[in-house]
C-alpha positions as CSV (number, residue, x, y, z in Angstrom):
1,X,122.9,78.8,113.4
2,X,125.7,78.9,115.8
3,X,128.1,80.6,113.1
4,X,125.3,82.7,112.7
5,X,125.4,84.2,115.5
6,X,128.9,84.2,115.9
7,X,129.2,86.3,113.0
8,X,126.7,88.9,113.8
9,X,128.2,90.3,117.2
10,X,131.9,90.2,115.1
11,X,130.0,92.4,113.0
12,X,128.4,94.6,115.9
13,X,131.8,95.1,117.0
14,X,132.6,96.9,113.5
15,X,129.8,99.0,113.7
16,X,132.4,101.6,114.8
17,X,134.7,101.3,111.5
18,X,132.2,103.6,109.8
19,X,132.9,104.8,106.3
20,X,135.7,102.6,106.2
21,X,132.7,99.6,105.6
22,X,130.6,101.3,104.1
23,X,132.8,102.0,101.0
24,X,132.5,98.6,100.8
25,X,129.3,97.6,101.0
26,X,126.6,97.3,98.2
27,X,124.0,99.7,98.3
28,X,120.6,98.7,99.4
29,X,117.4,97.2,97.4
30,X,113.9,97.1,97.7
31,X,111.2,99.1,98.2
32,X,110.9,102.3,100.9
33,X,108.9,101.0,103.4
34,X,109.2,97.5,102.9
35,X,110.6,95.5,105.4
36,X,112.0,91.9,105.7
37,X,110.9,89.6,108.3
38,X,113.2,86.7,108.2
39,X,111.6,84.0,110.5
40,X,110.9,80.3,110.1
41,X,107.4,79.9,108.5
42,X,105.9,78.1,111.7
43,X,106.8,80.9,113.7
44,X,106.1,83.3,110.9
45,X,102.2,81.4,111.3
46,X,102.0,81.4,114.7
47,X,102.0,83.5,117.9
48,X,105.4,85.4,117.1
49,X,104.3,86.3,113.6
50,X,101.1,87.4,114.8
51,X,102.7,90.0,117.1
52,X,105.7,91.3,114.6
53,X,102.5,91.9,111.7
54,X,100.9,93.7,114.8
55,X,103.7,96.0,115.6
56,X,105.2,96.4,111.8
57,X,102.3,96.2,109.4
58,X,99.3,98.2,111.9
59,X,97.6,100.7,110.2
60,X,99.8,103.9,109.2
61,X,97.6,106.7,111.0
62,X,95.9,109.6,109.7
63,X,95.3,108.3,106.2
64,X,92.1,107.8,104.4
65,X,91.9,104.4,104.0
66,X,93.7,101.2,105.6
67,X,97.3,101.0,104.6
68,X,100.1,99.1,107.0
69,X,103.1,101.0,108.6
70,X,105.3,98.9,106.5
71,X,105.1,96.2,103.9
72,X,105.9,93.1,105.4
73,X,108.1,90.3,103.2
74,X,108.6,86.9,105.2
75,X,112.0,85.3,104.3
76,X,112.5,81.6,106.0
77,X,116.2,82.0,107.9
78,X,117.2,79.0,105.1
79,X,116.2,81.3,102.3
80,X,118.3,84.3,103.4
81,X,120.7,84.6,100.1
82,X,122.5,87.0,98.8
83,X,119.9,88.7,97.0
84,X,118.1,89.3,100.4
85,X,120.8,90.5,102.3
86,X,121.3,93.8,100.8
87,X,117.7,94.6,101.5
88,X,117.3,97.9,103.1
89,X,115.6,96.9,106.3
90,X,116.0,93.3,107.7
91,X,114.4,91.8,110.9
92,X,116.5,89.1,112.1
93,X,115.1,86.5,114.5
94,X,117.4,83.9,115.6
95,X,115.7,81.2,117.9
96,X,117.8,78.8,119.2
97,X,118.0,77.3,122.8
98,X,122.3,77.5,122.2
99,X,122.2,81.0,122.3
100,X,124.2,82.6,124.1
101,X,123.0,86.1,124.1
102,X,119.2,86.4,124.3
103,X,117.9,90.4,123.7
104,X,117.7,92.9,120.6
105,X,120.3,94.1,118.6
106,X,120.4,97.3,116.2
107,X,122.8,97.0,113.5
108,X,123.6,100.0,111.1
109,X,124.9,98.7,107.9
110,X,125.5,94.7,108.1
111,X,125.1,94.3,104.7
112,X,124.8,96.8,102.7
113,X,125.0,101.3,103.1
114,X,122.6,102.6,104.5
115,X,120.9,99.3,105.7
116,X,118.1,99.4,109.0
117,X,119.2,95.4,110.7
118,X,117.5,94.6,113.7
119,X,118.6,91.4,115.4
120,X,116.3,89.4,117.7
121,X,118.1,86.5,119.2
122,X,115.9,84.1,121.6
123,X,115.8,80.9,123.3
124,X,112.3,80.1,122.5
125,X,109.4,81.8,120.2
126,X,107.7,82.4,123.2
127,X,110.7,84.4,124.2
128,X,111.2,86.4,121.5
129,X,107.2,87.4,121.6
130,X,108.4,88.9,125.0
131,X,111.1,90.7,123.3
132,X,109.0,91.9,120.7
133,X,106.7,93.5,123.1
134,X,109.4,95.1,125.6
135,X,110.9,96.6,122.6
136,X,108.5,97.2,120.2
137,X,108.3,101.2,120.0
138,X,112.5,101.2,119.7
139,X,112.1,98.8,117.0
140,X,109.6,101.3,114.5
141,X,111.5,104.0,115.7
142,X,114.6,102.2,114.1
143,X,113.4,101.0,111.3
144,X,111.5,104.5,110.8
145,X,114.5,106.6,111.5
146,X,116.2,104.8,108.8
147,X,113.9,105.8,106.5
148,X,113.8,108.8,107.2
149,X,117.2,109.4,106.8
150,X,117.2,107.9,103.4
151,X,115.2,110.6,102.7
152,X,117.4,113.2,103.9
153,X,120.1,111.8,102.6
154,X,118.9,112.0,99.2
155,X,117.4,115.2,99.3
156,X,121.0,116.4,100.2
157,X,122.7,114.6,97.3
158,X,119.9,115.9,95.0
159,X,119.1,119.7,96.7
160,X,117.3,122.7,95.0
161,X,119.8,124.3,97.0
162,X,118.2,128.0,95.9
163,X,115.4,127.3,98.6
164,X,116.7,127.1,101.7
165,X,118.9,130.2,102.0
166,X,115.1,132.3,101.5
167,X,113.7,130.4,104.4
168,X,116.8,130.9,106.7
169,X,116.5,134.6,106.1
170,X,113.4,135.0,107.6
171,X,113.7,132.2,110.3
172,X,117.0,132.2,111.2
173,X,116.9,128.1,109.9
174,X,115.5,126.3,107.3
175,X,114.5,122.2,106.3
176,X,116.6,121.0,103.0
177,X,114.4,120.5,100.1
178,X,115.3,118.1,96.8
179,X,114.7,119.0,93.1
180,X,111.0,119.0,92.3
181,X,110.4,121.8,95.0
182,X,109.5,125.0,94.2
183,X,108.3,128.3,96.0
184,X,105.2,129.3,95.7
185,X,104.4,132.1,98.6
186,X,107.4,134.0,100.6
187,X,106.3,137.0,103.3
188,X,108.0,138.5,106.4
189,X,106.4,135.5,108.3
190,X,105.1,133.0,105.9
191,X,106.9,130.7,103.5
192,X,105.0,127.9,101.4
193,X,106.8,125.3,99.3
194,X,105.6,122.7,97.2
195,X,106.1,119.6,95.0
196,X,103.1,120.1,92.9
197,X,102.6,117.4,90.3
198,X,99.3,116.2,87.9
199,X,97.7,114.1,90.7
200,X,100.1,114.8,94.0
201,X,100.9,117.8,96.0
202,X,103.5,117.6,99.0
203,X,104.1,121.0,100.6
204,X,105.8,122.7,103.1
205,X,104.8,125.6,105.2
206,X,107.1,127.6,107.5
207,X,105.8,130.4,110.0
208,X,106.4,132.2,112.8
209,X,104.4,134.0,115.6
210,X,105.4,136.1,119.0
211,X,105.8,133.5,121.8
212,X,103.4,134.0,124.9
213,X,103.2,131.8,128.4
214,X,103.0,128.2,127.9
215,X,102.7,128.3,124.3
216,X,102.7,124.7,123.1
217,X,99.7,123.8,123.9
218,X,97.7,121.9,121.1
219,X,95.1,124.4,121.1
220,X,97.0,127.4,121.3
221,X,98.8,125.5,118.4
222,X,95.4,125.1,116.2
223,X,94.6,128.5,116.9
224,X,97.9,129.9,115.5
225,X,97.7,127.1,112.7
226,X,94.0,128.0,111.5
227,X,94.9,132.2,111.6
228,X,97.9,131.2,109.1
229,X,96.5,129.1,107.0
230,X,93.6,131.3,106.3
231,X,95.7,134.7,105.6
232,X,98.0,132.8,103.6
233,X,96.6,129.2,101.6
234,X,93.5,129.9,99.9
235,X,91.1,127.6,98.0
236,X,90.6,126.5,94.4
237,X,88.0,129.1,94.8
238,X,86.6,132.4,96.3
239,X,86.2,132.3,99.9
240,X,87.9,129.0,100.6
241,X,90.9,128.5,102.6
242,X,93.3,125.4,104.2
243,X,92.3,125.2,108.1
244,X,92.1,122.1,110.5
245,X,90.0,119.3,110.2
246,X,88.3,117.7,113.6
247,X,87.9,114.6,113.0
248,X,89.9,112.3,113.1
249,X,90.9,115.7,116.3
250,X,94.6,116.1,116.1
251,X,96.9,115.3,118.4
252,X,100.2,116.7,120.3
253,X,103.3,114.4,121.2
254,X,106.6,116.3,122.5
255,X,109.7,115.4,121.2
256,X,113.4,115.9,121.0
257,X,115.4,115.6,117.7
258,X,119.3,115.7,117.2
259,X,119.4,118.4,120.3
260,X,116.0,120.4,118.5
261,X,112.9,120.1,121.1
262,X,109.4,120.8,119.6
263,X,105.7,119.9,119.8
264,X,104.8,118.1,117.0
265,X,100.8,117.7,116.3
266,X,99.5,115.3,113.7
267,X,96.0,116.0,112.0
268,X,94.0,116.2,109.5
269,X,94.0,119.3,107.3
270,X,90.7,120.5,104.8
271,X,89.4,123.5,102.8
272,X,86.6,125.2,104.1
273,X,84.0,125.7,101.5
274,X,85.8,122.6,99.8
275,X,86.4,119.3,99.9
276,X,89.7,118.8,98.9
277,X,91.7,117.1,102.8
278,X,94.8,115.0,103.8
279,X,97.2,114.0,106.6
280,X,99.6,117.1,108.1
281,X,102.0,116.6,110.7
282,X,103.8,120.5,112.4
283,X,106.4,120.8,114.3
284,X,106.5,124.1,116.7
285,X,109.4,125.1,118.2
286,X,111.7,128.3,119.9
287,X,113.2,130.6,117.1
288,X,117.1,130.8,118.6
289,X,116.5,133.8,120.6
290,X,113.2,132.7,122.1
291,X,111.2,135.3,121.4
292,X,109.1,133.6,118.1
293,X,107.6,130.1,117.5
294,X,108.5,128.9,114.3
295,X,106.3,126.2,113.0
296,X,107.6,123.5,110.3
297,X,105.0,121.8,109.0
298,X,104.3,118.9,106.2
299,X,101.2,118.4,104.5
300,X,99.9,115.8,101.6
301,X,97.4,115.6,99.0
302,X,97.3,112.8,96.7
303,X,93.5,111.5,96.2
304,X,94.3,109.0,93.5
305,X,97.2,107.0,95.6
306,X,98.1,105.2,98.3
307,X,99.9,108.2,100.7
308,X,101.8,106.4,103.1
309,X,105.2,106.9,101.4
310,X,104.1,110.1,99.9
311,X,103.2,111.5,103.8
312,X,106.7,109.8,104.7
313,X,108.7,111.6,102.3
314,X,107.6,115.2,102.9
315,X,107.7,114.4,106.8
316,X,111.4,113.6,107.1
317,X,112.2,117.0,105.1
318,X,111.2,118.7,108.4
319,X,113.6,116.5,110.4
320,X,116.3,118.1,108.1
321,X,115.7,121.4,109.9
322,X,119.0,122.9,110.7
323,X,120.2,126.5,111.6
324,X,121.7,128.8,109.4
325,X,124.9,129.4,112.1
326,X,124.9,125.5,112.1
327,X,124.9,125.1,108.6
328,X,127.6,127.7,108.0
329,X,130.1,125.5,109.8
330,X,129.2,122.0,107.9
């Protein structure tokens, strides 16, 4: 275990190489959202298993019916072969009263491109519990970020590259969108687009309204939601419309993203006169001269499948939001 160790801050101290590694490296495996736990099986059973499956594998929010943040695969530190290695997200615990460094380590790309490797190293199990609970939140938002670039990343390698040049004309910026989308509504404020398939429908909707005082409030945010939705996705049939759903009552959390600030509100959309619903998460935002909010927002409907993936793939295209005067310079 020692050698272990010893090997994984070497290889935290060629985290800086960059692409130099990771021309090397094998891609990843697995599954999106899966995640491997590698921890000995006593552990795995007791107290410090109990509180990893409670941070990692809760229930995703805002979907229908129970489904955990992650898919959880316990790997005994023994076990860890080759085959494990090149997983695409790896939680490490290393528990050993030797160690010399106790704490949490994030590793981009030990073992593979574009691997998530989170290292826990720990006297005791009872230590590492503490760990796990002092940095719980940066661990999900690790492991989540790396999905999410995933996501992005593909999307670029694999861009309808005809889509985002519209929605930068009229916003000034635009997310990135992969093959499979399509537009299906353009105006001077309002863009929709969709990846509509047989039983799945993950769309995006972009639009803009004058900024007032204070205007990222959630309910000024519903307000502006429910008047856009209704003048510009209708129904199935006559007289219905997408609006907000409230319950479970949406919620606001204010964030900052690769220098982008916005308010970002998580719900639950429906069609009034319908029944058709799913998860939405928006992002609202300053248009680049401040005098518009834009809104980016993400919304899901697949009745016959699980949605957690689904929800997480049309989520991360907002966090490819760029600028057109940004862009122009890539």
């Amino acid at each position: 275990m020692k050698k272990i160790l010893g090997f994984l801050f070497v290889a935290l101290s060629l985290v800086s190489c960059g692409g130099r590694r990771d021309a090397l490296l094998p891609n990843v495996s697995g599954k999106a959202g899966e995640v491997i736990v590698v921890m000995k099986k006593a552990d795995w059973e007791g107290a410090l298993g109990s509180v990893t499956r409670d941070l990692l594998a809760c229930d995703c929010p805002w979907l229908p019916l129970r489904e955990p943040l992650y898919s959880l695969v316990n790997i005994a530190p023994s076990d860890m072969s080759n085959l494990f290695k090149v997983h695409r997200n790896i939680v490490f615990f290393d528990i050993d009263p030797q160690t010399v460094e106790t704490g949490v380590k994030y590793v981009k790309d030990r073992w593979a491109n574009p691997q998530c490797f989170v290292y826990v190293a720990a006297h005791t199990p009872e230590e590492a519990v503490d760990w796990v609970k002092v940095q719980g939140n940066t661990i999900v938002d690790y492991i989540e970020q790396a999905e999410r670039d995933r996501v992005i990343s593909n999307t670029l390698h694999y861009e309808n590259r005809s889509l985002a040049p519209q929605v930068r004309e009229i916003f000034g910026g635009s997310p990135h969108f992969p093959t499979g989308y399509s537009l299906k509504k353009k105006t001077s404020d309002f863009v929709w687009i969709a990846d509509e398939k047989q039983y799945t429908n993950q769309g995006i909707l972009i639009y803009s309204y004058p900024a007032d005082e204070d205007p990222f409030t959630l309910e000024k945010i519903i307000a502006h939601r429910n008047a856009a939705l209704k003048a510009n996705v209708p129904g199935m049939f006559e007289n219905t419309w997408m609006t907000t759903g409230d319950y479970p009552a949406p919620y606001v959390e204010y964030l900052k993203y690769r220098g982008r600030s916005f308010a970002q509100v998580r719900g639950w959309w429906e069609v009034e006169n319908d029944y058709m619903a799913g998860p939405f998460v928006s992002q609202s935002f300053y248009s680049r001269d401040g005098s518009r909010i834009i809104v980016a927002e993400a919304f899901l409907y697949a009745p016959k499948y699980d949605k957690r993936q689904y929800l997480r793939q049309v989520e991360s295209l907002l966090y490819s939001w760029d600028w057109a005067e940004d862009n122009s310079k890539k």
